[in-house]
Biopython code that builds the backbone (N, CA, C, O; Angstrom):
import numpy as np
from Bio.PDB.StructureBuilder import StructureBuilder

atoms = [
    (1, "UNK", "N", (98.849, 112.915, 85.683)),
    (1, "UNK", "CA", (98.460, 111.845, 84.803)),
    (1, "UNK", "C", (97.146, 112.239, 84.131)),
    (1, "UNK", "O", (96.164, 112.737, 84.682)),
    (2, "UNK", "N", (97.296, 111.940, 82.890)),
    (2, "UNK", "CA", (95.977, 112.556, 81.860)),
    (2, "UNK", "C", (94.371, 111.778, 82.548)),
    (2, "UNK", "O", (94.676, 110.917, 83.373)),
    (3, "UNK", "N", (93.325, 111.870, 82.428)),
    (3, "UNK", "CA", (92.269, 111.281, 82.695)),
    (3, "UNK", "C", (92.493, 109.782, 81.733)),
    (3, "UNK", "O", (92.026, 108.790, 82.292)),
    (4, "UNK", "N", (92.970, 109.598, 80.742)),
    (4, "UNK", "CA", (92.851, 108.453, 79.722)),
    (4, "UNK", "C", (94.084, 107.502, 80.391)),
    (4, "UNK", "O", (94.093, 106.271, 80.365)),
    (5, "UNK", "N", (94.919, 108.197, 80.878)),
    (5, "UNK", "CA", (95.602, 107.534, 81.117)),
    (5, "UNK", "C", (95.454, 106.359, 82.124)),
    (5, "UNK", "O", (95.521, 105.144, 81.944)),
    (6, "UNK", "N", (95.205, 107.184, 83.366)),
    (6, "UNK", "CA", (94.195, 106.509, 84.670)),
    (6, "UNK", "C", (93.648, 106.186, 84.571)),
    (6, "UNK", "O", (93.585, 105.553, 85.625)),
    (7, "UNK", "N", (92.133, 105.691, 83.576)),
    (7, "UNK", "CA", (91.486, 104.965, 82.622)),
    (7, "UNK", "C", (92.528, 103.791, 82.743)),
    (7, "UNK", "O", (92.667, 103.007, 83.682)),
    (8, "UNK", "N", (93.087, 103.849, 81.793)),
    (8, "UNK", "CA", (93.884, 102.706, 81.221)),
    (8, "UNK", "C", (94.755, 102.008, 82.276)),
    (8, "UNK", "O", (94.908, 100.795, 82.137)),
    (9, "UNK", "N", (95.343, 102.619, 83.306)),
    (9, "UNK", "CA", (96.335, 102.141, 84.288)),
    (9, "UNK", "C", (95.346, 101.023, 85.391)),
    (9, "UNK", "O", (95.759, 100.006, 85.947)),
    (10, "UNK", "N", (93.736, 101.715, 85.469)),
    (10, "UNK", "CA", (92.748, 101.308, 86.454)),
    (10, "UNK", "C", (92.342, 99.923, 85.731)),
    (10, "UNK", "O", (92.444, 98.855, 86.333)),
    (11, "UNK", "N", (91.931, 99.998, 84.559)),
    (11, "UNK", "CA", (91.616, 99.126, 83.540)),
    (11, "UNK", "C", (92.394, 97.776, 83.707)),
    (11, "UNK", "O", (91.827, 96.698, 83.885)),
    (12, "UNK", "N", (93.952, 97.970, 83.619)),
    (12, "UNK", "CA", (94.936, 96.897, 84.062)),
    (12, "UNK", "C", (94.956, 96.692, 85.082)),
    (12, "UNK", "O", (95.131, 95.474, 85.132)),
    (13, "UNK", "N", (94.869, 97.206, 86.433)),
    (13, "UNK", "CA", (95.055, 96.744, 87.297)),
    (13, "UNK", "C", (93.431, 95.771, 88.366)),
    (13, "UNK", "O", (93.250, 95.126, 89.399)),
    (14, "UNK", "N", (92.760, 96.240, 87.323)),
    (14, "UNK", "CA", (90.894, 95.220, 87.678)),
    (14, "UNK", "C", (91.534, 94.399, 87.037)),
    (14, "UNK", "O", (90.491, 93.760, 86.896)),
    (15, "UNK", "N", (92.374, 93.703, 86.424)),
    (15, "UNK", "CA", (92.680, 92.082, 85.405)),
    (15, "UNK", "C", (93.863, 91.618, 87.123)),
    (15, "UNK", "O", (94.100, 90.444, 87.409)),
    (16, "UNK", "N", (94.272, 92.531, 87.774)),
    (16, "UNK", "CA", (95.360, 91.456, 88.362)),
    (16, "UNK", "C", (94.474, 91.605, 89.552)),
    (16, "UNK", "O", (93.534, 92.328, 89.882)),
    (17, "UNK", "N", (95.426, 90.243, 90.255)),
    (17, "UNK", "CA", (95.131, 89.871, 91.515)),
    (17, "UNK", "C", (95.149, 90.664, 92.950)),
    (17, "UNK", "O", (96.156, 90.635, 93.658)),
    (18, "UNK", "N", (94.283, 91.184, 93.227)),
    (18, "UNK", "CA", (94.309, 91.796, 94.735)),
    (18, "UNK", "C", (94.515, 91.524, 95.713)),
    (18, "UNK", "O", (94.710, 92.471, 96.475)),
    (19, "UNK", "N", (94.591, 90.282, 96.234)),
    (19, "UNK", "CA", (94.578, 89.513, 97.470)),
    (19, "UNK", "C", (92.862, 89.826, 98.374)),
    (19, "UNK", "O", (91.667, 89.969, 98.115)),
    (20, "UNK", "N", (93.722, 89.794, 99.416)),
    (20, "UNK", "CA", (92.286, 90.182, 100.379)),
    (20, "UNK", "C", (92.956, 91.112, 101.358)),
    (20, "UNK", "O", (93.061, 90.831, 102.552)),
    (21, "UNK", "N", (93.431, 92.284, 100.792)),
    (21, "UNK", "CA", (94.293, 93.477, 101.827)),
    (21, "UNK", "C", (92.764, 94.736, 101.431)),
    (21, "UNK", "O", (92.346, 94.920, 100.288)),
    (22, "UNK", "N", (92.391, 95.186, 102.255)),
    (22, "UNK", "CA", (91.505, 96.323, 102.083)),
    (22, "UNK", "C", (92.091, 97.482, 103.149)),
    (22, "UNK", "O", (92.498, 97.175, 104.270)),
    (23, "UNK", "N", (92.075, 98.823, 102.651)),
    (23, "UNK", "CA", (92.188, 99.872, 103.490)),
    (23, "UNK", "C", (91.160, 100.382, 104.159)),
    (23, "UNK", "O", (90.050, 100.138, 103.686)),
    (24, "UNK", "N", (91.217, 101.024, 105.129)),
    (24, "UNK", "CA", (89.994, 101.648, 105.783)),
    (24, "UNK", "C", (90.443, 103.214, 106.561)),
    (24, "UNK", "O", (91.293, 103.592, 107.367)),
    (25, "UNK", "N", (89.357, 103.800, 105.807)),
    (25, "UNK", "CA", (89.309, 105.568, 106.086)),
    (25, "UNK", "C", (88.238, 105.420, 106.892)),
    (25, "UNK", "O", (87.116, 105.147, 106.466)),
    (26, "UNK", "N", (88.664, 105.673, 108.683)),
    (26, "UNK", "CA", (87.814, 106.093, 109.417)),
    (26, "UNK", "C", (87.352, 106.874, 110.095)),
    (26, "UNK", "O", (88.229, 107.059, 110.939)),
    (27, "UNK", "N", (86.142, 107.798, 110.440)),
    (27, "UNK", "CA", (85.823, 108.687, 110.932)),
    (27, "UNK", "C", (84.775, 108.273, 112.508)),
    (27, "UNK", "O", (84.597, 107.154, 112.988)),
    (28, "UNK", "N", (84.294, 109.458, 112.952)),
    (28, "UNK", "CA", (83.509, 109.085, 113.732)),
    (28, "UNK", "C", (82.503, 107.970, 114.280)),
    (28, "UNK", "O", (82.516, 107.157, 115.204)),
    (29, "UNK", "N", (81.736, 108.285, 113.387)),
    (29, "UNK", "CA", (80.371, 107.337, 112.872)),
    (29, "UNK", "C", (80.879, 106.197, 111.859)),
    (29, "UNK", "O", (80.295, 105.125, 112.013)),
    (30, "UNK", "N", (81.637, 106.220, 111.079)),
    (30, "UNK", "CA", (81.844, 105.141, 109.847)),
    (30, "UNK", "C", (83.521, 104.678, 110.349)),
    (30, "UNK", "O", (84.285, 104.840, 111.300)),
    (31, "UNK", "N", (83.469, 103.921, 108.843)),
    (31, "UNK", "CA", (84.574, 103.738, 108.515)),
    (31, "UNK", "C", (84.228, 102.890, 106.770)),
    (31, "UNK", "O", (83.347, 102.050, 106.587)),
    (32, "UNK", "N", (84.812, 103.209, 106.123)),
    (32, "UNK", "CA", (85.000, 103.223, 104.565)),
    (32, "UNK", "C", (85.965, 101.833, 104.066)),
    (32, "UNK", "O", (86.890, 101.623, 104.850)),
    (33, "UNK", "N", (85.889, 100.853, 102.879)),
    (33, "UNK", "CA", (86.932, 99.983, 102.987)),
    (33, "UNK", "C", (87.410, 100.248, 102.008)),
    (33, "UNK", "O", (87.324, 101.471, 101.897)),
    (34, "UNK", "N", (87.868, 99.853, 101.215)),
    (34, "UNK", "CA", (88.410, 100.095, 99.931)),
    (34, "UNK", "C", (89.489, 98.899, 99.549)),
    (34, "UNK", "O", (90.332, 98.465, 100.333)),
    (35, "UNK", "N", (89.335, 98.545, 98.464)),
    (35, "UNK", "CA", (90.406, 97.400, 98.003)),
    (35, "UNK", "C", (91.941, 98.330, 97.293)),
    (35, "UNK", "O", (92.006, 99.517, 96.971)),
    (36, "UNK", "N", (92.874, 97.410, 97.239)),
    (36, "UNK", "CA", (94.111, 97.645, 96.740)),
    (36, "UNK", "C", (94.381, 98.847, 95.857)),
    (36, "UNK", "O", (95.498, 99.363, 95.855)),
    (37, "UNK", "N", (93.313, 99.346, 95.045)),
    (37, "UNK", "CA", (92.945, 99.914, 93.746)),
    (37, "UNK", "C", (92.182, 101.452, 94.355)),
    (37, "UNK", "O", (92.542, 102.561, 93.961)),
    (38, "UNK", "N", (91.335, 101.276, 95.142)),
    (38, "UNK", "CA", (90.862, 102.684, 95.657)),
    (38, "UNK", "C", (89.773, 102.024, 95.188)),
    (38, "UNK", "O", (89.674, 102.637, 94.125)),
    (39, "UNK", "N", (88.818, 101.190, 95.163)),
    (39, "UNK", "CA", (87.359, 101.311, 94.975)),
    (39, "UNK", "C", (86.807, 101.035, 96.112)),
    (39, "UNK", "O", (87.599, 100.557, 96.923)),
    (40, "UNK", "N", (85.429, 101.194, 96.577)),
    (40, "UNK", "CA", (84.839, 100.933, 97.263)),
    (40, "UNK", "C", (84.487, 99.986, 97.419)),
    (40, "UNK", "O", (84.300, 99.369, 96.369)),
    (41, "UNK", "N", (84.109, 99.108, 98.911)),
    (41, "UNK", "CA", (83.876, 97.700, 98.987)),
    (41, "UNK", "C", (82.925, 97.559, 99.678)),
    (41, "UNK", "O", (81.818, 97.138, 99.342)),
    (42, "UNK", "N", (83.331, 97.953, 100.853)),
    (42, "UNK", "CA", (81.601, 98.165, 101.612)),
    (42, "UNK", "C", (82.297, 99.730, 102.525)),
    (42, "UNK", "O", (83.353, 100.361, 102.480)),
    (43, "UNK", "N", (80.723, 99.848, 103.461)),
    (43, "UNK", "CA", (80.743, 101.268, 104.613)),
    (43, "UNK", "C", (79.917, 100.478, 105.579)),
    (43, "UNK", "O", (78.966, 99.697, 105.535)),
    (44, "UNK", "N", (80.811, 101.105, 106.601)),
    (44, "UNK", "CA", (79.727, 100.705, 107.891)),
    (44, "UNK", "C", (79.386, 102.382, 108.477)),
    (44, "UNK", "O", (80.256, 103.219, 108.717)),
    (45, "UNK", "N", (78.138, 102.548, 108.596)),
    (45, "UNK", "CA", (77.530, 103.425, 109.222)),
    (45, "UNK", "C", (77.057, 103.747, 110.234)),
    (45, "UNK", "O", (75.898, 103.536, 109.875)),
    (46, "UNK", "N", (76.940, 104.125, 111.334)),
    (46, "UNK", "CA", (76.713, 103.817, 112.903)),
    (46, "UNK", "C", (76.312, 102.445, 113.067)),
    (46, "UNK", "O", (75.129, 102.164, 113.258)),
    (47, "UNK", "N", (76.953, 101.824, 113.024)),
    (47, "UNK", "CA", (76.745, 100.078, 112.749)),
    (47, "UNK", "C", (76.626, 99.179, 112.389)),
    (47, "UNK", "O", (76.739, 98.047, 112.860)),
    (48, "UNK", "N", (76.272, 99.726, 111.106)),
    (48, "UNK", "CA", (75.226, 99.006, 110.151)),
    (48, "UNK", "C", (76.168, 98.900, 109.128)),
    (48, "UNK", "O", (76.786, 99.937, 108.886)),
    (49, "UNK", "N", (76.474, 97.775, 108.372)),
    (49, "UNK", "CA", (77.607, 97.312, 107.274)),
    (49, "UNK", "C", (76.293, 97.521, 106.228)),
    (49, "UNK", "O", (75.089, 97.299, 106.359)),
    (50, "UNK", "N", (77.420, 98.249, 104.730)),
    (50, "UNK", "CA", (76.409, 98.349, 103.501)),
    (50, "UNK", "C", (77.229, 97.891, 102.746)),
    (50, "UNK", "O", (78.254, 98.543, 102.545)),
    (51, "UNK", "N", (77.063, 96.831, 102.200)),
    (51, "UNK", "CA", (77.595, 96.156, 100.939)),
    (51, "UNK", "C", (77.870, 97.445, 99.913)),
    (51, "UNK", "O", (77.427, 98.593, 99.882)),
    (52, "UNK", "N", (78.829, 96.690, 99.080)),
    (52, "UNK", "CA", (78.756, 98.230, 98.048)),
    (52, "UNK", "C", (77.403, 97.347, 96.938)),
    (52, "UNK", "O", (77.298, 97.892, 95.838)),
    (53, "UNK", "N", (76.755, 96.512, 97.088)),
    (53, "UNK", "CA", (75.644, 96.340, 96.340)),
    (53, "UNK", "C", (74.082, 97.040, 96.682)),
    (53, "UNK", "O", (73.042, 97.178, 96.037)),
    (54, "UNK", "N", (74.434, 97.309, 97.741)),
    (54, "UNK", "CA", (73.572, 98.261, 98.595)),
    (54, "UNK", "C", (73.457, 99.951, 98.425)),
    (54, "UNK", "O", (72.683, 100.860, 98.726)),
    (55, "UNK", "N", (74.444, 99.796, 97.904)),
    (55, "UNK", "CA", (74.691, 101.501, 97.865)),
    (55, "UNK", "C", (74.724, 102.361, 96.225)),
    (55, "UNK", "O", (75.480, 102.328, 95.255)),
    (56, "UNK", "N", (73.332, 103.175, 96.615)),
    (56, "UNK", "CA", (73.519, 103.797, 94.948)),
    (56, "UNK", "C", (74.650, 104.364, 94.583)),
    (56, "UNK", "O", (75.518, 104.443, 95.452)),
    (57, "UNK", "N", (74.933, 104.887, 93.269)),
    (57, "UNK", "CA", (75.607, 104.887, 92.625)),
    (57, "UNK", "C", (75.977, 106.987, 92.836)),
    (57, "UNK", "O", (76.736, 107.756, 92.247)),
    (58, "UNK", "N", (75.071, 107.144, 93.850)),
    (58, "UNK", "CA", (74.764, 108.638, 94.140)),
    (58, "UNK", "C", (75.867, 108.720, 95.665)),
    (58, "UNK", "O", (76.808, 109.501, 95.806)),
    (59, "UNK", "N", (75.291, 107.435, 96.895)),
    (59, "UNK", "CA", (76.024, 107.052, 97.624)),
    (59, "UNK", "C", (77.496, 107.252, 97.599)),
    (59, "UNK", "O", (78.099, 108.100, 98.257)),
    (60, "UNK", "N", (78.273, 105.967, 96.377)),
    (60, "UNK", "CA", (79.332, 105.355, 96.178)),
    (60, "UNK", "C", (80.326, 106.744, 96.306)),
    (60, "UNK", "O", (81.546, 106.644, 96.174)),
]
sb = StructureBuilder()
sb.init_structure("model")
sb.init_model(0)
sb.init_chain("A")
sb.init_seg("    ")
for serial, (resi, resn, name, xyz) in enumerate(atoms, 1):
    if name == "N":
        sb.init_residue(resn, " ", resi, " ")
    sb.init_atom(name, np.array(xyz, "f"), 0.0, 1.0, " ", f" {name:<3s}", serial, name[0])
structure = sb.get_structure()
């Protein structure tokens, strides 16, 4: 799939409804959440929950 395309497919799918289903990629120390879409939502880090408002954009 072209980069513009995935653009555009990501684009439509931020307008619909997600529910409240999140995935989670976990490792040792963390675990990662992610909504329906693949974005980031929050991280917990040896304990410690980080909002994704918390987290630079270097982080994310």
């Amino acid at each position: 799939m072209s980069e513009k395309m995935w653009d555009v497919t990501i684009k439509h799918a931020k307008t619909c409804v997600m529910g409240n289903k999140y995935y989670v990629f976990q490792g040792t120390n963390y675990r990662v959440f992610l909504n329906p879409i693949c974005q980031l939502v929050k991280a917990e880090i040896n304990g410690t929950t980080y909002p994704i408002q918390t987290l630079s954009s270097i982080n994310r």
